[in-house]
Structure formats: structure tokens, C-alpha cells
N, C-alpha and C positions, 0 to 999 in steps of 0.2 A: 535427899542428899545422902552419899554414902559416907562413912565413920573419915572415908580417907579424905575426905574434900570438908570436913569439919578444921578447924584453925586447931592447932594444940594447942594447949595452954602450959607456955613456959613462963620463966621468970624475964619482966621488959626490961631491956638491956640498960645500961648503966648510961646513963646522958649527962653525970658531973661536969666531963672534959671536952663534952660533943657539941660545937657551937650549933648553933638553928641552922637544918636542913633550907637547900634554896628553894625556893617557893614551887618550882614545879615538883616535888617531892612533899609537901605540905599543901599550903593553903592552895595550891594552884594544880594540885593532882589529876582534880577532874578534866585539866585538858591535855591531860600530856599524853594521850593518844592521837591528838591533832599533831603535837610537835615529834615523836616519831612513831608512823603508822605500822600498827602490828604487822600488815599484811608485807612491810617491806622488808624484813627478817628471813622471810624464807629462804633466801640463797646462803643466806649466811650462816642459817639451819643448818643448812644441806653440807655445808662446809667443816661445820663441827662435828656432824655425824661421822662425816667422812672421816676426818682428822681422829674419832675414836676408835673407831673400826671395828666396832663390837658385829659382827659379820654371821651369822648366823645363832646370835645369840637372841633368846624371846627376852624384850624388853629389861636390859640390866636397869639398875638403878644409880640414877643419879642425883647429885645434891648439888643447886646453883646457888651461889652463893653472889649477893647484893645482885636479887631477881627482877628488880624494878617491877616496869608494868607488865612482864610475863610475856615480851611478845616472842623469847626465843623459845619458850617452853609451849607455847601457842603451836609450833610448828614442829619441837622434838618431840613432843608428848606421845606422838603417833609411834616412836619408834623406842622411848626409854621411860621407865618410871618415874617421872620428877618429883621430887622436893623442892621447893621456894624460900625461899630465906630473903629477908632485907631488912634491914635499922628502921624504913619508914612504914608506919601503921598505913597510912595512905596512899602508898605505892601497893601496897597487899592489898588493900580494898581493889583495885580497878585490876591487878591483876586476878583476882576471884572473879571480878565480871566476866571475863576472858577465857579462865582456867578454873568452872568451878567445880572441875571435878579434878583437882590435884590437891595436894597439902602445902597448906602458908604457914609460915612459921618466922614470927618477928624476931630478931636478932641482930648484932653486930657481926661479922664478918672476920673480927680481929679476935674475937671473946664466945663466939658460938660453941658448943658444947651437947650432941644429941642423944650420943652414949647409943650411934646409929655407926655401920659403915656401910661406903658404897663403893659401885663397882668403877665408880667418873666422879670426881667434884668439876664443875664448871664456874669460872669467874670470868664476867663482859665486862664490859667498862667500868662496870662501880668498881672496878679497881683502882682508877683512877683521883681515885678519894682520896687513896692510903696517899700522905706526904711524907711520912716517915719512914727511913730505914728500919727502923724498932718496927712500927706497923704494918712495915710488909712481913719483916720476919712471923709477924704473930699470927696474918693471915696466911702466911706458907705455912704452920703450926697446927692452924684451924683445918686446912687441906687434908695436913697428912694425916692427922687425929681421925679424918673422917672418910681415907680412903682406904679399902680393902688391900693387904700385900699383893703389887700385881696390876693393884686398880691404876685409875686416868684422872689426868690435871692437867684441863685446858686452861687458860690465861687469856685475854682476850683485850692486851692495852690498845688505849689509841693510838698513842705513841710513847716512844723511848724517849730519851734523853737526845742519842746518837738522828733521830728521826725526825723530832717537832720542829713544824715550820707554825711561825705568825700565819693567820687566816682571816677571812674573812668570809663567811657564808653566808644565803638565805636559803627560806624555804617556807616550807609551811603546808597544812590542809584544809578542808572544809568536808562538816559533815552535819546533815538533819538542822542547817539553818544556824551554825556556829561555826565559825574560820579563827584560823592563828594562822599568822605571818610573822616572820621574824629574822632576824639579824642575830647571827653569832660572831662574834670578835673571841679569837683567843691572841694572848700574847705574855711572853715569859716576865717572871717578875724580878728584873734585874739581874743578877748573875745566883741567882737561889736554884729550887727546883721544885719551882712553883712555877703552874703558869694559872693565870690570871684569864678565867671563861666568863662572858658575858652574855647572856641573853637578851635584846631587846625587842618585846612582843605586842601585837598587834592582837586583840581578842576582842573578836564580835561575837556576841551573843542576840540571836536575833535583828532588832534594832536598838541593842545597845553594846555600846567599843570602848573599850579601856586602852591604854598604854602604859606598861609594864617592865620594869627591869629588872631582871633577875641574875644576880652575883653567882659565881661557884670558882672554889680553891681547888685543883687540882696539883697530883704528883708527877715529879719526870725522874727518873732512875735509867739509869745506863744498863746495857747490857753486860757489864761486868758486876754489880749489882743483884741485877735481877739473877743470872748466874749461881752466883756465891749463896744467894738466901734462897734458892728453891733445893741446890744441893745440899747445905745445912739442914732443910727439912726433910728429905731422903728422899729426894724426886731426882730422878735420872732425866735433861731434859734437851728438846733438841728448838730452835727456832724456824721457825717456818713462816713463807711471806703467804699470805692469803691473796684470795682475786683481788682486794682491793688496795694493795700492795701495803697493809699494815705488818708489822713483824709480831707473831702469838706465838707462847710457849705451848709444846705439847709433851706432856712429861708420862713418866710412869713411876711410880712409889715403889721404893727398892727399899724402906726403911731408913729408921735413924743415923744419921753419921756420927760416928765417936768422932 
């Protein structure tokens, strides 16, 4: 294995204020490549690339921030330098299965610090974490800290505030003699800007099934919001609707604003 697919060794991020990660991020890591399959990322690869436009450039560098199970890096890699970042030790293990010849590097997302910069920061739904005003600010902070003057800041929420609808999904996979099937419920937590994700999972293991419920707190911020704290951190940005009609920031770092 090459020096660059080795973990570096930073200091593990501060968990005083971080309540317990939802079990598929933890104890339930190992199947969260059933619950969203790497290989279905590619279009939305292809989307982000786009959306950089780094166009006859050999491989810039870029830094994802709350990388999960690496499945977008799985499919950028071919075109950009990746960096890995995420809070969950256990989310970097499976994305090593995946990606192991990239750099992982455990961290928070709000408090990262590489004393690196790149030519792209990239944030996917773990952005969806941030519930706080304050917390977005510190990851728009984190961004800019670590993008070159010039560089790229994609965003990649679910939804806005102005967007979220109540849902209801399934889905699920199977693979090598183990299946997840599962039920997602998302729904707002009263007039907050929270909404309230539920997983209810179906997990065979051979000839043995479990059933599983797994909690997650998610953030809803408006686009006046989201706005205000990416230009405080000196990202010039514009919104764009993706194929799957979600609304992502694409910015570019113009510096600090007085």
C-alpha cells in the first residue's frame, strides 16, 4: 500500500457535545453498502464533475468533507485527487474497502483543520447533520480554510427548508447471501428546523434476520440562510437544480468578507 492510502494520524475529534452516531454510521456500518449501493453514485459523479469544471486540468485536488462510505469518491477518483474526511471511524473503515488507495482522515467537518488547501472542497448530504446556524457557519469556515483562492465548493443538501416534503420510501439490496430492506419515514419536527429521519431495517444475514430501527436528526435551512453563511465565508455562489431535481450550491472562494 502506498504512503497516500495509509490513514494519517491526527488528533480524534472532540465528541464532548456529539450525541451517538445512528447505527448505520456505527455498530451497523457493515451494511450500509446494501442500504445505498456504491455503484448507484455514478450519475451523480458525473454531475459533480461537471458542475467543477476543472476541464483539462490532470487531476486537481480535492477534499470531501463527511465522506461516508466513499461511494462518490469510488467514481471521482478517476478524475480528481481525493481526500476523505468523516466523524465516523466506521464509515472510513468500509470506505478503505472501496478506496484503498486514497487518504482517510477522521475528523469533524465543523472543527477540521489540515494546514492543506485544495483546488474543490466537496460536501454530500452529511451536510445534513449541521442543525445549527452557528454549525453551518463553522462548516462554511472549514471550506474556506481549505480551499485554494479561485478554488470550488460544491454543497450537496437534500433539501432546503423552501423544498422538504414529508416522505415515505423503500428500498434496499442484496449481496453474497445478506439483504436490507427498508422503510425510510422522514417528517418535520413541528415548526423547528429539524426534521425527524427514520430507518426501519430488514437485515438477513444468511439464515439469520433482525429488525432494526434506526433514529437520525437532521438540519432544514432556507435559502436565505444558506446564502448569507456561504458569502460570510467568502464563497461567491450560485444554486443549481441537479437531474434529480434537488437545489446544490456551486460556489467559488473569493475570500474573506469584512
Amino acid at each position: 500500500m502506498t504512503s497516500s492510502a495509509i490513514e494519517q494520524q491526527r488528533p480524534k475529534p472532540r465528541r464532548s457535545s456529539q450525541k451517538a452516531q445512528p447505527r448505520v454510521y456505527s455498530d451497523l456500518a457493515g451494511w450500509y453498502h446494501l442500504l445505498t449501493d456504491p455503484r448507484e453514485y455514478k450519475e451523480e459523479a458525473k454531475f459533480i464533475r461537471e458542475q467543477l469544471g476543472f476541464r483539462g486540468r490532470v487531476k486537481p485536488a480535492v477534499l470531501e468533507l463527511g465522506s461516508g462510505g466513499g461511494a462518490n469518491a469510488l467514481h471521482l477518483k478517476k478524475h480528481f485527487k481525493m481526500t476523505l474526511t468523516d466523524l465516523s471511524a466506521d464509515m472510513l473503515r468500509i470506505s478503505r474497502n472501496i478506496n484503498p488507495d486514497l487518504t482517510h482522515i477522521q475528523g469533524d467537518m465543523r472543527s477540521l483543520r489540515l494546514n492543506e488547501q485544495f483546488d474543490a472542497v466537496l460536501i454530500h448530504d452529511a451536510i445534513m447533520y449541521i442543525t445549527s446556524a452557528a454549525d453551518l457557519a463553522r462548516v462554511a469556515q472549514t471550506a474556506a480554510v481549505h480551499c485554494k483562492p479561485g478554488g470550488k465548493l460544491i454543497i450537496l443538501p437534500d433539501f432546503l427548508e423552501e423544498t422538504f416534503k414529508p416522505l415515505c420510501a423503500t428500498g434496499g439490496n442484496k449481496l453474497n447471501g445478506r439483504s436490507l430492506r427498508y422503510v425510510e419515514t422522514l417528517k418535520r419536527k413541528g415548526a423547528s428546523n429539524k426534521v425527524h429521519v427514520r430507518f426501519t431495517m430488514a437485515l438477513t444475514d444468511h439464515d439469520r434476520s433482525q429488525v432494526v430501527v434506526d433514529d437520525h436528526i437532521v438540519g432544514l435551512f432556507s435559502r436565505k440562510v444558506w446564502a448569507h453563511t456561504l458569502h460570510a465565508a467568502g464563497f461567491s455562489c450560485k444554486r443549481v437544480k441537479c437531474p434529480w431535481k434537488r437545489e446544490v450550491f456551486v460556489c467559488e472562494f473569493a475570500g474573506p468578507q469584512s
